[in-house]
C-alpha positions in Angstrom: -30.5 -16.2 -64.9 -32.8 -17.8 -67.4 -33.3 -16.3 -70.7 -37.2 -16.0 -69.8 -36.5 -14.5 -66.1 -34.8 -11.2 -67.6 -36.3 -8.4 -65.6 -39.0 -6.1 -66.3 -40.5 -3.3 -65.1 -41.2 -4.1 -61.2 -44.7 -3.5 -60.8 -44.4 -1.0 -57.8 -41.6 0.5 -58.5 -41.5 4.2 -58.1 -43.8 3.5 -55.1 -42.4 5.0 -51.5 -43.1 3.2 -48.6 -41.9 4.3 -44.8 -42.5 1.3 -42.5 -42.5 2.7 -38.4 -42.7 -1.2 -38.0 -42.1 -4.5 -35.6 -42.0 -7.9 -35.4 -44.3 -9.4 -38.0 -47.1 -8.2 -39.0 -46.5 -4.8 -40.9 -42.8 -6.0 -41.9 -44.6 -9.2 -43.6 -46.9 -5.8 -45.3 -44.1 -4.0 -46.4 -42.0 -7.0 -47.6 -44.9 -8.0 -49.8 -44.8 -4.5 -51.1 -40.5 -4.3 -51.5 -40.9 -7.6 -53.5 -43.4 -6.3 -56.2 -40.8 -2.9 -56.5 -41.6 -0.3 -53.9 -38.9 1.4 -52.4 -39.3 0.4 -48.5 -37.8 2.9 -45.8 -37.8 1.1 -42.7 -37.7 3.5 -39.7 -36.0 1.9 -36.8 -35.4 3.2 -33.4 -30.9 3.9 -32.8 -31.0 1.6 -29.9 -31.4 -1.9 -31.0 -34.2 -1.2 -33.7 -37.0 -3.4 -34.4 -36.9 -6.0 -31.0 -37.4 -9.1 -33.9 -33.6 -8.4 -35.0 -32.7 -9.8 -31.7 -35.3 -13.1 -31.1 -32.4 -14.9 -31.8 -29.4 -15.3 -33.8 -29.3 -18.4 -36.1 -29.0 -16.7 -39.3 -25.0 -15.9 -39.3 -25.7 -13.9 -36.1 -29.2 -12.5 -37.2 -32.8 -13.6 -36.2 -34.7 -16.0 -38.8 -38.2 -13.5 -38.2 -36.6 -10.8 -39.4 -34.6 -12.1 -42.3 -37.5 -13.4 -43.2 -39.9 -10.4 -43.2 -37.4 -7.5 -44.2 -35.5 -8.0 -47.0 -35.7 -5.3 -49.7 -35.5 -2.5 -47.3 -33.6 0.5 -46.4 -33.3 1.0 -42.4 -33.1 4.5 -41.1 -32.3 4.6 -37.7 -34.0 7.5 -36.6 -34.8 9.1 -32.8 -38.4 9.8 -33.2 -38.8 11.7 -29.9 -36.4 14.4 -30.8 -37.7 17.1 -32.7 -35.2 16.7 -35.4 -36.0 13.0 -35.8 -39.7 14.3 -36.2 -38.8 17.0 -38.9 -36.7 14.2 -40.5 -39.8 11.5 -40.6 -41.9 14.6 -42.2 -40.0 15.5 -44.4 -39.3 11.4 -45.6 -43.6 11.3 -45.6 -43.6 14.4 -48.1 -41.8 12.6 -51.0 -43.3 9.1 -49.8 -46.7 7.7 -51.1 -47.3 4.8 -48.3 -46.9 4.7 -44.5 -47.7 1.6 -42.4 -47.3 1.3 -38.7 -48.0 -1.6 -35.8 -46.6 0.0 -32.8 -48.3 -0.7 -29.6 -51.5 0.9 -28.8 -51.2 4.5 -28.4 -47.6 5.1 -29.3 -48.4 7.1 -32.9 -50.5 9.7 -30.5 -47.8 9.9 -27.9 -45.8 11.0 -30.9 -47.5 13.2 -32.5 -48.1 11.0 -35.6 -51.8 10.0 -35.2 -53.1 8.2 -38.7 -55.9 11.2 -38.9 -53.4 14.0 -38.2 -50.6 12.5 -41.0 -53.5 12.2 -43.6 -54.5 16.0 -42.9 -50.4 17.3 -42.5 -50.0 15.1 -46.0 -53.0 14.7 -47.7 -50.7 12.9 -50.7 -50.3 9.8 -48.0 -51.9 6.4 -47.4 -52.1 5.4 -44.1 -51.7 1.6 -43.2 -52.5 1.1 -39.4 -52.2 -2.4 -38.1 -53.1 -2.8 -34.5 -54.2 -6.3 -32.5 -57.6 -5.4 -31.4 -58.8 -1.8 -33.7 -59.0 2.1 -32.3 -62.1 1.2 -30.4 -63.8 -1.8 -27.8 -62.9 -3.4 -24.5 -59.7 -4.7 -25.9 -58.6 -1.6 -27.9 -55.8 -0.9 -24.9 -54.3 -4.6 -24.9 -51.0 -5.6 -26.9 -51.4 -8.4 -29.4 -48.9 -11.0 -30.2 -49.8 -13.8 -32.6 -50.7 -16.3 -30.3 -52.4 -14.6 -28.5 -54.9 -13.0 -31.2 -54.8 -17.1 -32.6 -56.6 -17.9 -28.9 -59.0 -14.4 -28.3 -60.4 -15.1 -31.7 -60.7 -19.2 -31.5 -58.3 -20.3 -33.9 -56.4 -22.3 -31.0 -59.9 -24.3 -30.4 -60.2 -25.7 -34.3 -56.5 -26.7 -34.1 -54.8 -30.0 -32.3 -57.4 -32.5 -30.7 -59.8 -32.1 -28.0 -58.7 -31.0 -24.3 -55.5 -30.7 -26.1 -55.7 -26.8 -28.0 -52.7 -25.8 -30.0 -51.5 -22.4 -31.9 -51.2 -22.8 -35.6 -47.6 -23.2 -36.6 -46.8 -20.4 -38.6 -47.7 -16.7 -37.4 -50.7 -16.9 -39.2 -52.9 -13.8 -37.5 -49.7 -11.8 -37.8 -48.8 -12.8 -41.9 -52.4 -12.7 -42.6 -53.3 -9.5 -41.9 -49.7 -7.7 -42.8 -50.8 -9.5 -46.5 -54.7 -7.7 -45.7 -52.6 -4.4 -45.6 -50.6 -4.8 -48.7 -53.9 -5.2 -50.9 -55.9 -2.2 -48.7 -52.9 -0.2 -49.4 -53.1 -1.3 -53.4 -57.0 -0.1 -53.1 -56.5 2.9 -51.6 -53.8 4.0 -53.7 -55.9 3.3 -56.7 -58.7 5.5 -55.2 -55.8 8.5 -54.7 -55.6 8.1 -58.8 -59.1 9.3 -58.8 -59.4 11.8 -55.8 -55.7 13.1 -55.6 -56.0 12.6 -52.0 -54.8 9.5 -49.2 -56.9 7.8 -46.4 -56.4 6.1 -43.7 -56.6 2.0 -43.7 -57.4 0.9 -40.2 -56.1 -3.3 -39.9 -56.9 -5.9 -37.0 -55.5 -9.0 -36.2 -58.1 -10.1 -34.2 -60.6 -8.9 -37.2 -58.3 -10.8 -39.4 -58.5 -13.9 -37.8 -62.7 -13.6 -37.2 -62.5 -13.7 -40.9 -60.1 -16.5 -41.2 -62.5 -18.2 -38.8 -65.7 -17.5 -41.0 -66.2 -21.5 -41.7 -66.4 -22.6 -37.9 -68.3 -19.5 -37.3 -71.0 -20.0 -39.2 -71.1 -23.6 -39.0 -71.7 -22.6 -34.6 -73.9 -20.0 -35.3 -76.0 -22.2 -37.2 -76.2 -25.4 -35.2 -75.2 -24.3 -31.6 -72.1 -26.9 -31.9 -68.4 -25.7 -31.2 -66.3 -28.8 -33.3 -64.0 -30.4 -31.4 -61.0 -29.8 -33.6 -59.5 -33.1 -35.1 -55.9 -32.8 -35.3 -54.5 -32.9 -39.4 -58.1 -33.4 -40.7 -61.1 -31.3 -40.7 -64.3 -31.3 -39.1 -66.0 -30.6 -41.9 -65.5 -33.4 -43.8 -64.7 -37.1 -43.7 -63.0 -39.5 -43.8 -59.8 -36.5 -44.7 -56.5 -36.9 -42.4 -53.3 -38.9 -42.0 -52.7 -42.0 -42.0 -49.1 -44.3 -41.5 -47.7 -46.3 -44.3 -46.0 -49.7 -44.6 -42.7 -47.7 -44.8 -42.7 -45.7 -42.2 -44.2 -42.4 -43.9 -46.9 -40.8 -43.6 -50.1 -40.3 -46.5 -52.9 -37.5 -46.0 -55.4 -37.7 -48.3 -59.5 -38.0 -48.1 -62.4 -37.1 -50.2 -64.5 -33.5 -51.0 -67.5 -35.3 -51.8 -69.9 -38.6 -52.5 -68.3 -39.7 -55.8 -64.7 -39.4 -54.5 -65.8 -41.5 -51.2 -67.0 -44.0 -54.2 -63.5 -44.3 -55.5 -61.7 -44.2 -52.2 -63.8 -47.3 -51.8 -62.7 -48.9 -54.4 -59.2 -48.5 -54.2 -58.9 -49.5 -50.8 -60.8 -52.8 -51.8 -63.9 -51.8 -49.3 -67.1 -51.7 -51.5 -69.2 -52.8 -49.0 -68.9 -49.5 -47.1 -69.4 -47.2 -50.6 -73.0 -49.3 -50.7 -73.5 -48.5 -46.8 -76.5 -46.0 -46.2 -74.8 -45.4 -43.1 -71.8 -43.6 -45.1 -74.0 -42.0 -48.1 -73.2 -38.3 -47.9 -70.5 -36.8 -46.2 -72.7 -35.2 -43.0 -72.8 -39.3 -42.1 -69.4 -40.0 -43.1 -68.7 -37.2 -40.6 -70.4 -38.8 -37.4 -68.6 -42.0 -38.5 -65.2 -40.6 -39.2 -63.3 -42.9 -36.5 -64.3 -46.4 -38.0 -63.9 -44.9 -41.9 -60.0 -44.0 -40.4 -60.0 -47.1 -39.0 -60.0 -48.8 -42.6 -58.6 -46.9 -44.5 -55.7 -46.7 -42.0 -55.8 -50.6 -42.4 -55.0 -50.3 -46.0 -52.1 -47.7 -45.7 -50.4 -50.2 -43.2 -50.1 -53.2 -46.2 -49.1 -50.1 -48.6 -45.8 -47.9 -49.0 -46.1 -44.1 -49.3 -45.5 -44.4 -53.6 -48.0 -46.9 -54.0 -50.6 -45.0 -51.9 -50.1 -42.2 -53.7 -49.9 -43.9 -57.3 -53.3 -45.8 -56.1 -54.9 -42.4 -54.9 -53.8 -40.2 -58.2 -55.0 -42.9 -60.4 -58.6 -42.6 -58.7 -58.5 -38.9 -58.9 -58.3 -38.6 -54.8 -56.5 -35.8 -53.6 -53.5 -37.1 -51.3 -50.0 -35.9 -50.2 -47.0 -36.3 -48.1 -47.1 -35.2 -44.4 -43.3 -33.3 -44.7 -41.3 -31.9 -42.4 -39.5 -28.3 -42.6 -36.4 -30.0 -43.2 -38.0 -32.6 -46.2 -40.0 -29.2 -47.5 -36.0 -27.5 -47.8 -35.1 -30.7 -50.2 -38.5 -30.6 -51.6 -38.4 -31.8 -55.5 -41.1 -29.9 -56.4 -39.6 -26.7 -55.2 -36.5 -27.7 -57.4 -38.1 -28.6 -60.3 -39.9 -24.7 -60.0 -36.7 -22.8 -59.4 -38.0 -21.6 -55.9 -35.6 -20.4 -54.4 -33.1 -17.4 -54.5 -30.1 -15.9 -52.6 -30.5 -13.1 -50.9 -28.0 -10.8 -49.2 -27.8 -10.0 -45.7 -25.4 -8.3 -43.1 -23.6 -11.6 -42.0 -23.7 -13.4 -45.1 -25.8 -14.4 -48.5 -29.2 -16.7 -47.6 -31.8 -18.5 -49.4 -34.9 -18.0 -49.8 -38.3 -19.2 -51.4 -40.0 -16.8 -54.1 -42.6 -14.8 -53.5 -46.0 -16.5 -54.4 -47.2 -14.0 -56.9 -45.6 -14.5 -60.6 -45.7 -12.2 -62.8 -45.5 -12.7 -66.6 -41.9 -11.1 -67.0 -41.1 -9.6 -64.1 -38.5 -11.0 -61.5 -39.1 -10.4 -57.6 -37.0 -7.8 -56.7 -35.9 -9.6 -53.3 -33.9 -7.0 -52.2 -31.1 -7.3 -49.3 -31.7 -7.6 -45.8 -30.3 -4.3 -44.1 -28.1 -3.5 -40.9 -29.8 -1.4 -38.2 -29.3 2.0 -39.8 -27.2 0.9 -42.9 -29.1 3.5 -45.2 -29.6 6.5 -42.7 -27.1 8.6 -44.4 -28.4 7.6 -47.5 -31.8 8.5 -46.9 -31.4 12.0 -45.6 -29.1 12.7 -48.8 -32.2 12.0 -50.3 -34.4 14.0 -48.6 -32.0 17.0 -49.1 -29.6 17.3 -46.0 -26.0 18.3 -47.1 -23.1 15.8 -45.0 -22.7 18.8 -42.4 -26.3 18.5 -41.8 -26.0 14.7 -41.3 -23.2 15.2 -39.0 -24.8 17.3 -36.9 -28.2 14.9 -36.8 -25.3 12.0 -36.2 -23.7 14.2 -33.3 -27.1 15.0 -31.5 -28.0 11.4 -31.7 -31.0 11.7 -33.9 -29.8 9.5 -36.6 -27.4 6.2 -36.2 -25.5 4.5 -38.9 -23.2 1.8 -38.6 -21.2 4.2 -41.3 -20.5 6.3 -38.1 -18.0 3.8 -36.1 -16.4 3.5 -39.5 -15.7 7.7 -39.9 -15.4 7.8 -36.1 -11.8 5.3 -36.0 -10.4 6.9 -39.1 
């Protein structure tokens, strides 16, 4: 490690956080949190755990989703319905600071861990409730996967081309609002310093991605119009999209305003459409978007990728190289940075990118992905249980650990 990368103080650390957590969205919350230093307790059901373990299996036997959103974590595997798995969680909230949940609608309630009734059985304890629609409304009752929040709140509609609608790649309405949560949590816990007491913070995908969707909004609202969406480019502004090169690659770039249409102009060797009244501000360039592609596609064809880009960076135009995930893993700018890290998990060490925040100091702790359970024992040593006590919650099947096969053969 780098003489300058020594580690610091994490800046959670000493934090508590119990995750009763699924898929994406609260994981992506609480591995935000893990990364920055909390201690993360990730409270799994014994039979299978979190279903994302088991999407599929192409990361030495584990599932990319949850490598990806759970590393830095502690699992207990813990039998919620019994009412020794219940005494156990309670007694895990007492000494913890932070609990965030996205179980399906209604589950907390059916067990007898409602957000209001935690806050008044630990008044210490910040809630984090993440849910795909909110407590209240026609849709309250309806599960939420990404996709599906991405199409209720129009996402899918500014995305791909017209009569042709597509998701947004990554699990956007999912990672989104899990990162929402993280920075509630951060406010609410800074309100605790000065009230001594927790709250409840109530999170909606669906109100996540009406956010996210506040430019196309407002632009409707205000004119009537729903954009047809225009593949990789924007409505909003023109010309701005992709375009092939004489090599084979492909060049994005496109201009933010009048004097940077000027100098796109000039590069491409066009002047007489930077002196065209037709193309003065960018609301024209807009309704002519298809014949300013059309030249400036032209000059990309006679160009390869480097000299495209030299051209554009020398004229100040924004530009850069339409990658794919493959081309992004070999990226030289990643390299250059130091990206990337190796991080442990059950079948074998992986890599992966840093977390975007950098602090002045202080490494990412980018803890290990855990086995279903791996920490159960751990955990309840903790909280206080002696090993005859863990036996028993092991024999009654409260608790799981793979630990258990290991005592079990000898």
């Amino acid at each position: 490690m780098p003489a300058a990368a020594q580690p610091v103080a994490a800046p959670l650390a000493g934090l508590t956080v119990v995750g009763l957590e699924q898929a994406v969205s609260a994981p992506f919350c609480t591995r935000a949190l893990a990364d920055l230093g909390a201690r993360v307790v990730k409270v799994e059901q014994p039979d299978g755990g979190d279903f994302a373990r088991h999407y599929d299996a192409v990361v030495h036997g584990q599932a990319a989703h949850f490598v990806w959103v759970n590393r830095g974590k502690e699992s207990l595997a813990l039998d919620l319905k019994s009412a020794d798995g219940a005494a156990v969680l309670h007694r895990l909230l007492e000494r913890s600071d932070v609990f965030v949940c996205n179980l399906a609608p209604g589950a907390l309630g059916r067990l007898g861990l409602g957000a209001d009734e935690l806050v008044r059985r630990h008044p210490h304890l910040v809630v984090a409730e993440i849910s795909g629609y909110g407590a209240d409304g026609p849709l309250a009752h309806k599960r939420a996967y990404d996709l599906l929040v991405q199409a209720e709140s129009g996402v899918c509609a500014t995305t791909g081309r017209p009569g042709e609608p597509a998701k947004a790649g990554p699990p956007v309405a999912d990672a989104t609002t899990g990162l929402y949560a993280a920075f509630a949590i951060l406010a609410a816990l800074r309100e605790r310093e000065r009230t001594g007491r927790g709250t409840v913070v109530a999170l909606s995908m669906f109100d996540t991605m009406v956010e996210f969707m506040g430019y196309p909004l407002t632009f409707t609202r205000h004119t009537g119009i729903d954009q047809a969406p225009v593949g990789l480019g924007s409505p909003a502004v023109a010309p701005y999209g992709s375009y092939a090169t004489a090599d084979g690659q492909t060049a994005v770039l496109g201009t933010t305003n009048d004097a940077e249409w000027q100098r796109l102009c000039a590069i491409i060797g066009r002047p007489d459409l930077a002196a065209d009244p037709r193309y003065a501000g960018n609301a024209d360039r807009v309704v002519h978007r298809d014949e300013l592609d059309d030249a400036i596609a032209a000059w990309c064809a006679q160009h390869p990728l480097a000299d495209v880009q030299a051209a554009a960076d020398g004229a100040g135009i924004g530009n850069a190289r339409y990658n794919l995930p493959s081309e992004v893993l070999a990226h030289p700018h990643l390299a250059a940075r130091d990206r990337w890290r190796e991080v442990a998990t059950p079948g074998g060490p992986v890599i992966a990118a840093l977390p975007p925040p950098v602090f002045g100091g202080a490494v990412p702790a980018m803890g290990a992905v855990p086995a279903l359970g791996e920490h159960s024992d751990s955990v309840l040593g903790w909280l206080g249980y002696d090993p005859a006590a863990i036996a028993q919650l092991h024999a009654a099947g409260v608790i799981w650990s793979p630990n258990l096969v290991t005592r079990t053969v000898n």
